[in-house]
N, C-alpha and C positions, 0 to 999 in steps of 0.2 A: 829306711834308706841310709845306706852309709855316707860320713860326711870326713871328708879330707881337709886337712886346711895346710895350703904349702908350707914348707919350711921357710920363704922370702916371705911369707904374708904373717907369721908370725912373728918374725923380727920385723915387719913393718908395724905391729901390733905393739909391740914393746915400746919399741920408739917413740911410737905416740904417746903410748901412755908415760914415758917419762919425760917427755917434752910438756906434755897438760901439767904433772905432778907437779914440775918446774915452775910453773910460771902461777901455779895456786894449790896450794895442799889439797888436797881429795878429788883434784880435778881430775887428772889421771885414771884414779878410783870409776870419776863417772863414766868417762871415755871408756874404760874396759866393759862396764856393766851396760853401756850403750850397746857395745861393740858383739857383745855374749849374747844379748837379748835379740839381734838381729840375726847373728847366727842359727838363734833356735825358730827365727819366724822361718828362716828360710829353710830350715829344716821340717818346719812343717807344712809349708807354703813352695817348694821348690819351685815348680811350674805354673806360678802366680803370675810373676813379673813377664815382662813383653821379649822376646828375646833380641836384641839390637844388632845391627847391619853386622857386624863381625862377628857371631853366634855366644855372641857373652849375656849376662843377666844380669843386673847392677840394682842392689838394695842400698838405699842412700840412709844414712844418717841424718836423727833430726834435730839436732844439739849441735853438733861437730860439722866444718865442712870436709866429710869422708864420703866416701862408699864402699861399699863391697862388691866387688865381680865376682861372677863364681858361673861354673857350667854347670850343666847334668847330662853328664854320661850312664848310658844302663841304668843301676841301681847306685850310681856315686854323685855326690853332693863336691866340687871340686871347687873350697875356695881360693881365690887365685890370688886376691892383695886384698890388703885395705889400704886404699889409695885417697890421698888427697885430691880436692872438686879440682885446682887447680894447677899443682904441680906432677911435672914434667906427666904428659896425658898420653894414655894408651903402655908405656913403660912397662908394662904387666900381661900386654897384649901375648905374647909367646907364649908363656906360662900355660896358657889356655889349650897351648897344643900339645904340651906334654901330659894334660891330663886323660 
């Protein structure tokens, strides 16, 4: 299965990870290889998770408070953000319909 990751979700990706680096050398570091390692569960797990009221799928981080939203259309893997537990919620919600 092919896997997409938006171009907003990867400058969310960044960000974070230079936000962690910031605040503790290698933390960033971890945050990415958190963030990598989830990518690939869902890559090989797509249609594991429950899929919630607005048709999205959300793999949570277990270190970090993040998630990942992502669809599955056809044969595409459509990550949508990696979005903080807390700020500003749903933000990402559109994105899901461009995929």
């Amino acid at each position: 299965m092919k896997t997409v990751i938006l171009d907003e979700a990867i400058l969310e990706l960044h960000e974070a990870v230079d936000y962690y680096e910031e605040l503790l050398d290698g933390l960033g570091t971890r945050f990415r290889d958190e963030a990598n390692a989830i990518v690939r569960w869902i890559q090989n797990n797509p249609e594991t998770l429950r899929i919630r009221s607005v048709g999205y799928r959300r793999a949570n981080f277990k270190t970090f408070p993040y998630f990942i939203p992502y669809v599955v259309r056809e044969k595409t893997i459509w990550i949508l953000a990696f979005a903080h537990t807390s700020r500003k919620p749903h933000y990402w919600i559109e994105r899901g319909k461009r995929a």
